[in-house]
C-alpha positions as CSV (number, residue, x, y, z in Angstrom):
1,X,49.8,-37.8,0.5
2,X,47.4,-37.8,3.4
3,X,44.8,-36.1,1.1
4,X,45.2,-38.7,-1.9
5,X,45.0,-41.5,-0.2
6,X,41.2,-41.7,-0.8
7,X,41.3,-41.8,-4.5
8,X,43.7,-44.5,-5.0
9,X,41.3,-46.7,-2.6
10,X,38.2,-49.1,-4.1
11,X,37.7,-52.5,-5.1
12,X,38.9,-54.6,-7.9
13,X,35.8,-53.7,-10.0
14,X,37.9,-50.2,-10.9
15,X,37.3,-49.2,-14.7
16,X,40.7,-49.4,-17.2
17,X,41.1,-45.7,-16.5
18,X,41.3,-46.3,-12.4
19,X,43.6,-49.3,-12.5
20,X,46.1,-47.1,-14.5
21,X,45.8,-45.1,-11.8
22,X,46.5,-47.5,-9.3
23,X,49.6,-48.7,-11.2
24,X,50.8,-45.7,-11.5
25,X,50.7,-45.0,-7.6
26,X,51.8,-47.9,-7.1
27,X,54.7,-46.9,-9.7
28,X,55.5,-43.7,-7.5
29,X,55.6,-45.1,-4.4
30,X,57.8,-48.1,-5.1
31,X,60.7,-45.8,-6.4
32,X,60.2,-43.3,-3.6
33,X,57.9,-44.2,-0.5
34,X,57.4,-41.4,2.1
35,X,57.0,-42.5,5.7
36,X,54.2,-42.1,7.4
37,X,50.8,-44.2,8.2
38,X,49.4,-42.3,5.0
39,X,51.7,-43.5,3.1
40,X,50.9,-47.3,3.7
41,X,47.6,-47.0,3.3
42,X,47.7,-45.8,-0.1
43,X,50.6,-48.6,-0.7
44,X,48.1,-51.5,0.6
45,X,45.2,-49.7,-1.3
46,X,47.2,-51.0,-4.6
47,X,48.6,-54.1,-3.9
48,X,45.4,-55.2,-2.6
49,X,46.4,-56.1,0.9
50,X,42.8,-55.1,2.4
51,X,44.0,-56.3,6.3
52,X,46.9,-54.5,6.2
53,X,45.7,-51.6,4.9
54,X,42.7,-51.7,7.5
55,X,45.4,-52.1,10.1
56,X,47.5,-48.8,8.7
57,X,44.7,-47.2,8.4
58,X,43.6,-47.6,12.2
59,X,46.9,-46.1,13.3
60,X,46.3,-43.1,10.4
61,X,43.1,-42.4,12.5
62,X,44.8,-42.9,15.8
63,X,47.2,-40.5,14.8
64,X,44.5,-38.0,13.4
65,X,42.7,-38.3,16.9
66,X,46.0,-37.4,19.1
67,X,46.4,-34.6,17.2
68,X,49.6,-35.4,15.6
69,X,48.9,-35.4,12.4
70,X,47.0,-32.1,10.8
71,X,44.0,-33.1,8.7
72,X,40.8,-31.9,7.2
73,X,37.9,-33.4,9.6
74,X,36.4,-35.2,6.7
75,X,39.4,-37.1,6.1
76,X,38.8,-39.1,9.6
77,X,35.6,-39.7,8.5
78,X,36.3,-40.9,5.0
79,X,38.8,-43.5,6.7
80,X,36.6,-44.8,8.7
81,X,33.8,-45.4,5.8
82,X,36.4,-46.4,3.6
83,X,38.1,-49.4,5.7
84,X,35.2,-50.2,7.3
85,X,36.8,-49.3,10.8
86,X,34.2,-50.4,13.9
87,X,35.1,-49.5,17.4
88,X,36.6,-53.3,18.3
89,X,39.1,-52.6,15.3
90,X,40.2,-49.8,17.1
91,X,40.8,-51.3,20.6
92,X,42.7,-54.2,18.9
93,X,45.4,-52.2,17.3
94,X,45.2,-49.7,20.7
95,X,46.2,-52.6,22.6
96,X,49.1,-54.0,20.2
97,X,50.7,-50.5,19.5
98,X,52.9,-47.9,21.6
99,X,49.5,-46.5,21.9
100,X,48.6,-49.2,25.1
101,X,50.9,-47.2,27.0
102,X,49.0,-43.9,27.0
103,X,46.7,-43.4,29.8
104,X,44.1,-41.9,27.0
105,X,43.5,-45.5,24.9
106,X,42.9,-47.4,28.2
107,X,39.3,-46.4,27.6
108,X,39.2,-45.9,24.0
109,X,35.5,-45.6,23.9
110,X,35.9,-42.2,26.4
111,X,39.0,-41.3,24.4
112,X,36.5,-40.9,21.3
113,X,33.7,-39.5,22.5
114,X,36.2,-36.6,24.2
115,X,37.3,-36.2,20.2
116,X,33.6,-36.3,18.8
117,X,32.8,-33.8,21.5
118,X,35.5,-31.2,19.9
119,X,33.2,-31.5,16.7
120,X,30.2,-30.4,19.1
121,X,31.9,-27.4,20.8
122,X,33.1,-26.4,17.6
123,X,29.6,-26.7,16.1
124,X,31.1,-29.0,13.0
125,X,27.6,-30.9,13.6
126,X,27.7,-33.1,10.8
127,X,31.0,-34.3,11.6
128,X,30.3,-35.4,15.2
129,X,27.1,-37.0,13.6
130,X,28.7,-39.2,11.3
131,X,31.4,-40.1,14.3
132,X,28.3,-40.9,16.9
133,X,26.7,-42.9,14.1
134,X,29.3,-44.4,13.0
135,X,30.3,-45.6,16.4
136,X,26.9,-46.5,17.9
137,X,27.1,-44.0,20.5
138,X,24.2,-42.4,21.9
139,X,24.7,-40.3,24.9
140,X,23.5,-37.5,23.7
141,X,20.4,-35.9,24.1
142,X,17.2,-33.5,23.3
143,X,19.6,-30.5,24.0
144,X,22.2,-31.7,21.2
145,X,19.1,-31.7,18.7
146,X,17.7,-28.1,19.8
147,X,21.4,-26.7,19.3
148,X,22.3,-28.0,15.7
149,X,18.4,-26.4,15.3
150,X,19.1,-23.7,16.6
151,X,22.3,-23.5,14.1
152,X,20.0,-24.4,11.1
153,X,22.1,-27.3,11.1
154,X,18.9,-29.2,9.7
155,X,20.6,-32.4,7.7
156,X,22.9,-32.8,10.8
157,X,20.3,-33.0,13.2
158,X,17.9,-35.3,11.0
159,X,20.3,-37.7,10.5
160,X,20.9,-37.6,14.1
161,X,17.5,-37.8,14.9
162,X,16.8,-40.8,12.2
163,X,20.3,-42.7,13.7
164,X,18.6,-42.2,17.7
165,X,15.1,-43.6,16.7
166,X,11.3,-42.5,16.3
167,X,11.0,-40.5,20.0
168,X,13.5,-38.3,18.2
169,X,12.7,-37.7,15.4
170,X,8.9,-36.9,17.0
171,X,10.9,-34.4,18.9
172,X,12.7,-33.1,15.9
173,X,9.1,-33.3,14.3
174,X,7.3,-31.1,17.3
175,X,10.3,-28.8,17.2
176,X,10.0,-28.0,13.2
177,X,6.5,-27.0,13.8
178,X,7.2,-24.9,16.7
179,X,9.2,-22.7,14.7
180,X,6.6,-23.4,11.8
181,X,8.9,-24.9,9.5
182,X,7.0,-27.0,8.7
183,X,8.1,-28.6,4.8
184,X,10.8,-29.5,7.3
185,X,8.3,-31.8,9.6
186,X,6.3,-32.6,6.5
187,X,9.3,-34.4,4.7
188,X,9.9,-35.9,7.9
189,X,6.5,-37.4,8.8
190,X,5.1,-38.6,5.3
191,X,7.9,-41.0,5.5
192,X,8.0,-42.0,9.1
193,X,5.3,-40.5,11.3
194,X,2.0,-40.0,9.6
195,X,0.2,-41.4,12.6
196,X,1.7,-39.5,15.1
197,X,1.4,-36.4,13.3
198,X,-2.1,-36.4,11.1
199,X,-2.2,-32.7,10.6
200,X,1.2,-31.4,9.9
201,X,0.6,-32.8,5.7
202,X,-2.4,-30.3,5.9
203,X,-0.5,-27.8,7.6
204,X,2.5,-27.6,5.4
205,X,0.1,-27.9,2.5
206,X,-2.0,-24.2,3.7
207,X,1.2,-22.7,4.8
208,X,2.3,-23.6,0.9
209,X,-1.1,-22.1,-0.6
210,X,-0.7,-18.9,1.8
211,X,2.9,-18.2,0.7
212,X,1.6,-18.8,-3.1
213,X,-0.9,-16.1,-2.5
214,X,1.2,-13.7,-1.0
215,X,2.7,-13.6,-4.4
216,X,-0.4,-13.4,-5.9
217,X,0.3,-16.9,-7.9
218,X,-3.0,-17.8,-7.3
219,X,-3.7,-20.2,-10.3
220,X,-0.5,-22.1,-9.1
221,X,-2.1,-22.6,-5.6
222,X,-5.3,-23.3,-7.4
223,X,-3.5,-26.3,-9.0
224,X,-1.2,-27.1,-5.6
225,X,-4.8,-27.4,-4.3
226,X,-5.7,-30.6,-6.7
227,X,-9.3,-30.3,-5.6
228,X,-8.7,-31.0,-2.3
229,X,-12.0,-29.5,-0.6
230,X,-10.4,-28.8,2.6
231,X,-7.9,-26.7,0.7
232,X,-9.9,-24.8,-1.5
233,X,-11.6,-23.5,1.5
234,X,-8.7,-22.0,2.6
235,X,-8.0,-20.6,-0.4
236,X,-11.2,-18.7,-0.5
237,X,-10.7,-18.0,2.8
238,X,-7.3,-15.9,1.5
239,X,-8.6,-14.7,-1.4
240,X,-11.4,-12.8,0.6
241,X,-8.5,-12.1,2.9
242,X,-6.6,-10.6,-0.2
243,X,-10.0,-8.4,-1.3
244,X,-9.4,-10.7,-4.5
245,X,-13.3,-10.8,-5.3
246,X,-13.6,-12.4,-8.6
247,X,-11.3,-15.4,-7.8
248,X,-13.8,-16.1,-4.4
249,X,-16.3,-16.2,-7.0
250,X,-14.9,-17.9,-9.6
251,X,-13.4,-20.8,-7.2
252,X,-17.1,-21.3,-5.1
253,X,-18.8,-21.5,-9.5
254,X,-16.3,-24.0,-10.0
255,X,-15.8,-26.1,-6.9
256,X,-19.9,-25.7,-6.4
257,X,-18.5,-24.0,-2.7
258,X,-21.6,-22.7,-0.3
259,X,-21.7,-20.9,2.3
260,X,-19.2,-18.0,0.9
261,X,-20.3,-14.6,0.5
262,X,-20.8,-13.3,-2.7
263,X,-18.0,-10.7,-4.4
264,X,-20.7,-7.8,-4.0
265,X,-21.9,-8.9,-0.7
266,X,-18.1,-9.2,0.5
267,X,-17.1,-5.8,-1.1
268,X,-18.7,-3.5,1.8
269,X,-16.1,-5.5,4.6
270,X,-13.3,-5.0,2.3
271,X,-14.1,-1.3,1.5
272,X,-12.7,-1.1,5.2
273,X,-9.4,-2.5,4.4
274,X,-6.8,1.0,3.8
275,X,-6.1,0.5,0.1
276,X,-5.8,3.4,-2.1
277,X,-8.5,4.0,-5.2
278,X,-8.2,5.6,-8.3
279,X,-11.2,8.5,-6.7
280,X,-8.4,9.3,-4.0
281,X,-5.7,9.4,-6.8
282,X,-8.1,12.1,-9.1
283,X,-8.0,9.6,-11.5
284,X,-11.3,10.6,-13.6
285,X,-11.1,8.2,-16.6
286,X,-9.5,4.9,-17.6
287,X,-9.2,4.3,-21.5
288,X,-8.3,1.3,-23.2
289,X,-6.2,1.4,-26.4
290,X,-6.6,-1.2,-28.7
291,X,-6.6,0.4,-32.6
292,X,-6.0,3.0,-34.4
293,X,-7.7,5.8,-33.7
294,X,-7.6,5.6,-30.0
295,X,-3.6,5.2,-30.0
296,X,-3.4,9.1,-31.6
297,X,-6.4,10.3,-29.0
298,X,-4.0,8.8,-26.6
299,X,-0.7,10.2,-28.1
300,X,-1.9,13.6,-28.5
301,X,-3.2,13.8,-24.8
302,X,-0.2,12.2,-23.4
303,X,2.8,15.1,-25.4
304,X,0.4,17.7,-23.9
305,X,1.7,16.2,-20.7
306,X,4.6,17.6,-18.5
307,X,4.7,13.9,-16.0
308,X,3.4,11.0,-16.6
309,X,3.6,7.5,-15.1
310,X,4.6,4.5,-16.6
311,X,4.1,0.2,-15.8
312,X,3.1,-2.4,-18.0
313,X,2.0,-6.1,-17.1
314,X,3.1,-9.7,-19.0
315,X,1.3,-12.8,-18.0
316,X,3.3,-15.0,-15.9
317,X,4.7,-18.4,-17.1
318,X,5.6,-20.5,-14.3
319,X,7.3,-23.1,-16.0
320,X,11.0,-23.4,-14.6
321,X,14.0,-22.3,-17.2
322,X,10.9,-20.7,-19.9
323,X,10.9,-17.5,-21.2
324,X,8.8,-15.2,-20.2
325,X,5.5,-13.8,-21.7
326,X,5.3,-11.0,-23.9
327,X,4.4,-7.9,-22.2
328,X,0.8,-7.7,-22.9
329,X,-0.4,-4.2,-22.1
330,X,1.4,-1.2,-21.0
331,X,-0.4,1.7,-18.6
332,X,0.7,5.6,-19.6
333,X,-1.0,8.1,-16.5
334,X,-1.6,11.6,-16.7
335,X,-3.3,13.4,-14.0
336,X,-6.7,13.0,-15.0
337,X,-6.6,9.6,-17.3
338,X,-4.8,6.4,-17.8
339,X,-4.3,4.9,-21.1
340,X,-3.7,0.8,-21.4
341,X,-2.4,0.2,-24.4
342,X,-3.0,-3.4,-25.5
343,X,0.6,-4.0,-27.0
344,X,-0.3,-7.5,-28.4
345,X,-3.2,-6.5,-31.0
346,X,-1.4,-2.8,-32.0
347,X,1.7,-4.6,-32.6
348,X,0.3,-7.0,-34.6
349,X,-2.0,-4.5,-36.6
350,X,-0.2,-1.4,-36.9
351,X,3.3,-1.9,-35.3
352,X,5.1,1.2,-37.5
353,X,2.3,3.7,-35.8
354,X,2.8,2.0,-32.6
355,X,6.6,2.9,-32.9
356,X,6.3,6.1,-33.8
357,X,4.0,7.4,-31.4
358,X,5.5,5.8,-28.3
359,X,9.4,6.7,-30.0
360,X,7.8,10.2,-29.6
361,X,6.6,10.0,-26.1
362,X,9.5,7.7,-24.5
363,X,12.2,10.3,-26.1
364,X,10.6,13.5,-25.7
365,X,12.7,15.8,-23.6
366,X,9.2,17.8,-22.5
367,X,8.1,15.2,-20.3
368,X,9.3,13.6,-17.4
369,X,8.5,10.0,-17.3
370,X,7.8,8.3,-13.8
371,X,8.4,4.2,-13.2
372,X,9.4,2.1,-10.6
373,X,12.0,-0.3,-10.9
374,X,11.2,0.6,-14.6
375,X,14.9,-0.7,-16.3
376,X,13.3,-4.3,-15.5
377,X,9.8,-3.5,-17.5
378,X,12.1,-1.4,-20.3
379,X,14.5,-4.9,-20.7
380,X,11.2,-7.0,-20.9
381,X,9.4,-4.6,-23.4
382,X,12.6,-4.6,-25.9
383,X,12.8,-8.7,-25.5
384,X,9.1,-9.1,-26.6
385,X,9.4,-6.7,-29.2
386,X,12.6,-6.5,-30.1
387,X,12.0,-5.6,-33.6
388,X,10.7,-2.2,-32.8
389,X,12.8,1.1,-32.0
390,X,11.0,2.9,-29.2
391,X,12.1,0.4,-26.5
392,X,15.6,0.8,-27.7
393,X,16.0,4.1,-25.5
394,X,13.9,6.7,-23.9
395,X,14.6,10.5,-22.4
396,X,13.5,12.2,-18.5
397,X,12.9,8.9,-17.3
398,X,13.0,9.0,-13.1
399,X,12.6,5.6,-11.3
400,X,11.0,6.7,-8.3
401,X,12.8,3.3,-6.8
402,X,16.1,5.4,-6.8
403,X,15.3,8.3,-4.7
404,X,14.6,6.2,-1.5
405,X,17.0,3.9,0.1
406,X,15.0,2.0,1.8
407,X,12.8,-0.7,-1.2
408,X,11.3,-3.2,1.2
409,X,7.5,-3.5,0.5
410,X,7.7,-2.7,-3.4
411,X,5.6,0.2,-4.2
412,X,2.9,-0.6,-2.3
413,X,5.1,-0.1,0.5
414,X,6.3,3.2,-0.5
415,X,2.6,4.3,-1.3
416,X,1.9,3.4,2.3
417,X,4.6,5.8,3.4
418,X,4.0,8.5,1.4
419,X,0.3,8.7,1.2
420,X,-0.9,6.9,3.8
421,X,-2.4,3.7,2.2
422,X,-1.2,1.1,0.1
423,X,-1.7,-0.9,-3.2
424,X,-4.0,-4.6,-3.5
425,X,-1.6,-6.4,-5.1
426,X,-3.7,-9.6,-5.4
427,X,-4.1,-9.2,-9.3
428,X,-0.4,-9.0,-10.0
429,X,0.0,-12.2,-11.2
430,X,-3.2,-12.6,-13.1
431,X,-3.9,-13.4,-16.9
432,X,-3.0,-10.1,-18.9
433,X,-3.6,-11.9,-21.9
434,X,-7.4,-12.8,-21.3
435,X,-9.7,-10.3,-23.5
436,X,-11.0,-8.7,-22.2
437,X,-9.4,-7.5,-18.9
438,X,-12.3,-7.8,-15.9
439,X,-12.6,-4.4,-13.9
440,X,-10.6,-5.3,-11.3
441,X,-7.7,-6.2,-13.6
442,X,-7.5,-2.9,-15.6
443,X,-8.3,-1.0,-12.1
444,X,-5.6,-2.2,-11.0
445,X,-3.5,-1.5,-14.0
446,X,-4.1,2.1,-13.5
447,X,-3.4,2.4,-10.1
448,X,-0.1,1.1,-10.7
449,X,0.4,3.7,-13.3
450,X,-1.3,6.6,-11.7
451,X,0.1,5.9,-8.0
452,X,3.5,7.3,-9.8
453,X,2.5,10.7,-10.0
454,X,0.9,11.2,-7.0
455,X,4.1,10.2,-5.1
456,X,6.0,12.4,-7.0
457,X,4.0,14.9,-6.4
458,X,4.0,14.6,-2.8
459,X,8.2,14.2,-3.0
460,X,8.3,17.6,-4.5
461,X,5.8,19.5,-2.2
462,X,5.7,17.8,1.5
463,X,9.5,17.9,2.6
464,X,8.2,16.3,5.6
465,X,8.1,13.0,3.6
466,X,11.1,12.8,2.8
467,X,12.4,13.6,6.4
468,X,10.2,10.7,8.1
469,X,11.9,8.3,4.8
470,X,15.5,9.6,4.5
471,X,15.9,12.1,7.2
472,X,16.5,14.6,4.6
473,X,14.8,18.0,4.8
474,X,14.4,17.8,0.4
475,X,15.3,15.2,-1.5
476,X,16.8,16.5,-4.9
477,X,14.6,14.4,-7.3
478,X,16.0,16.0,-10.3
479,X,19.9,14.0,-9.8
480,X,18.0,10.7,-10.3
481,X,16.7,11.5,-14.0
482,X,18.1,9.7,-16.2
483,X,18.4,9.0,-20.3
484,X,19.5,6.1,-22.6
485,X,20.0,7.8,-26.0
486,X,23.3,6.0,-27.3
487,X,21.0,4.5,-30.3
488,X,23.7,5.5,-33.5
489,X,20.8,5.1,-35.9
490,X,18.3,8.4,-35.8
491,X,16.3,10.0,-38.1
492,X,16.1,13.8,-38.6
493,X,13.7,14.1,-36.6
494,X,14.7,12.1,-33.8
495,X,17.5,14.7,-33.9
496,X,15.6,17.6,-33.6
497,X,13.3,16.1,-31.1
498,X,16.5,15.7,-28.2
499,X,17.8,19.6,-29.4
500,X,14.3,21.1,-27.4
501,X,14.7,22.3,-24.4
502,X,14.4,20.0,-21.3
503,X,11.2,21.1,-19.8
504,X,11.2,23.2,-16.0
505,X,9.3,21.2,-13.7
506,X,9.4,23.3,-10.3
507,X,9.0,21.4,-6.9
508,X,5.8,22.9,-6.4
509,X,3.9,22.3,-10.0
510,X,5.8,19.3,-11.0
């Protein structure tokens, strides 16, 4: 009953629906009453008795706070709200009950504050704020606010901090940027403390723009920006941080910035920055696909292959619950060349040849195909063309993502560790559907692609790799191929196609 108490409770405003409810409690505990404060309560809840209800309901939280009566901690809370129970209406009925004669409600005040404390030690924060608040009481101090911090108890100890005044909440304030959190301070001081705190809105607003670009959603921080000078700067500053040339140009055109160094002035100091290039990858040759005649050039080349690596790119849509973009292009490396297909105008002008020829290469038993994280680009690629066969399944593929355990730092973290450098990701969330692609854009394409094969390649003939990654003196690559050929619906020559003979690609030629 203690736990039902609360929804028979309200005012005389209840809907048709409530006031059934009432009658029917009120039904239930006519014919069989069970004893107990509880009890009461819920009986002067429905017969509208509000002072003796209040009353019943002081000696329902004096019982919760002796302990003699087993309760969720909310409950205590919820009767005080409820009834509208103040410290005074406490003492009163303290001082006309049994209670009087226990040493503990001679100072109820003391007697409380002992309970609110339990809430503390027992780190149920919001609970002893609610109690403290509720009450008036504040004893406690700067150390009570650093612990519920500390606890990332952050509602707890900003109600706290709003109940105790403005000096703590600047401390709650200083504290947040300490430990730079600092949407925490912002959401704090817009409302309360823009005086005391000028800087923290700008703060919070750069440490917004610099997380953006991390992700390379530059064209979001572009429009977090709003043409605020002062933040554009900055995010020049990171994209000639990020090596990201074209956008420093591109924001100084259209914000009329001075003062920046141009993209080729800036490229020598970033030439010092360790990223890998498609010369230190061998790749000789990058060649866009975009009709017919290419695609065969590009087919033929590719089944003479024995690995090959595999990405493709979508333009992102940031617009919360959306789908995404189609995949735009998709990158095919072989030693010497990359081939970006632009999916978008060969689907829409010859999407049969386009399905044959890539049905041919994804399915092919002769050559091993390299990706990373690669089920995630295969489910995208069938969801924007959905219509076509060659997404549908594939043979020899090998995420490269499997064979290490450890994933953190994508794959230009693994490149770092297994070659020595990593990958400029500043690019990955660019426009893939602008035609056409800049340098940069289809640069970085490739590497994506091409980086594949050159990790492989290093897996199968340094076993020294592998030991400073996974402490193994070889890691057997060839466990992780895998194949998704369940399609019932093939054609002859699909048939014949998975009868060759898997191909034998030793360690040391891959």
């Amino acid at each position: 009953m203690l736990c039902s108490w609360n929804n028979v409770t309200g005012n005389l405003k209840a809907t048709k629906k409530f006031r059934a409810l009432q009658q029917e409690v009120h039904q239930v505990l006519c014919n069989s009453p069970q004893p107990g404060p509880a009890t009461f309560v819920a009986y002067s809840a429905t017969t509208g008795d509000s002072l003796e209800a209040k009353i019943i309901a002081v000696r329902l939280f004096l019982d919760i706070v002796e302990g003699s009566i087993d309760h969720d901690e909310r409950i205590a809370v919820k009767i005080l709200e409820v009834f509208d129970i103040k410290l005074t209406d406490i003492e009163k009925v303290a001082s006309q009950s049994k209670a009087k004669n226990d040493r503990r409600f001679h100072n109820v005040k003391a007697f409380l504050e002992q309970y609110i404390f339990g809430f503390i030690e027992s780190e149920s924060y919001m609970t002893a704020v609610n109690l403290l608040e509720h009450f008036s009481i504040r004893q406690s101090g700067e150390s009570f606010l650093v612990k519920m911090i500390e606890k990332k108890q952050f509602r707890a100890a900003e109600k706290w901090a709003t109940f105790m005044g403005k000096p703590m909440l600047s401390m709650l304030v200083q504290e947040y940027v300490d430990r730079n959190k600092l949407k925490n301070a912002y959401l704090i001081v817009k409302n309360n403390l823009q005086q005391e705190f000028p800087d923290v809105h700008h703060k919070y607003k750069e440490s917004a723009l610099k997380k953006l670009a991390e992700k390379a959603c530059w064209d979001v921080a572009e429009a977090k920006a709003n043409g605020d000078r002062q933040l554009v700067d900055y995010l020049v500053y990171l994209a000639m941080e990020a090596g990201y040339l074209e956008k420093v140009d591109e924001l100084c055109n259209r914000y009329s910035l001075e003062g920046f160094p141009k993209a080729q002035e800036h490229e020598a100091i970033f030439l010092q920055h360790c990223f890998l290039n498609l010369n230190e990858l061998g790749v000789e040759d990058i060649i866009w696909v975009d009709e017919l005649n290419g695609l065969g050039k590009a087919t033929c080349h590719i089944e003479g292959s024995k690995v090959v690596g595999l990405d493709c790119e979508w333009k992102p849509n940031y617009v919360k619950g959306s789908k995404p973009n189609k995949v735009s292009i998709m990158q095919i490396a072989s030693d010497k060349k990359v081939f970006i297909l632009d999916l978008i105008k060969l689907y829409n002008d010859v999407p049969d040849v386009l399905d044959n020829c890539l049905t041919h290469i994804l399915r092919s038993p002769r050559i091993l195909k390299l990706g990373y994280n690669f089920h995630c680009d295969v489910k995208q690629l069938a969801q924007s063309y959905g219509d076509l066969e060659c997404f549908k399944c594939y043979n020899m593929l090998l995420d490269i993502q499997n064979i290490f355990e450890d994933p953190r730092g994508g794959l230009s973290g693994l490149a770092e560790k297994i070659l020595g450098a990593g990958l400029n990701k500043t690019r990955r969330n660019s426009n893939w559907e602008q035609r056409p692609l800049s340098q940069n854009q289809l640069e970085y394409a490739a590497l994506d692609a091409a980086v594949l094969i050159q990790i492989f390649y290093r897996v199968c003939d340094h076993s020294h790799a592998a030991d400073a990654l996974d402490g193994h003196n070889k890691i057997e690559w060839k466990s992780y191929i895998v194949s998704h050929m369940d399609n019932p619906r093939k054609s002859r020559k699909e048939s014949r196609l998975r009868k060759e003979p898997e191909p034998e690609v030793k360690d040391n030629e891959a």
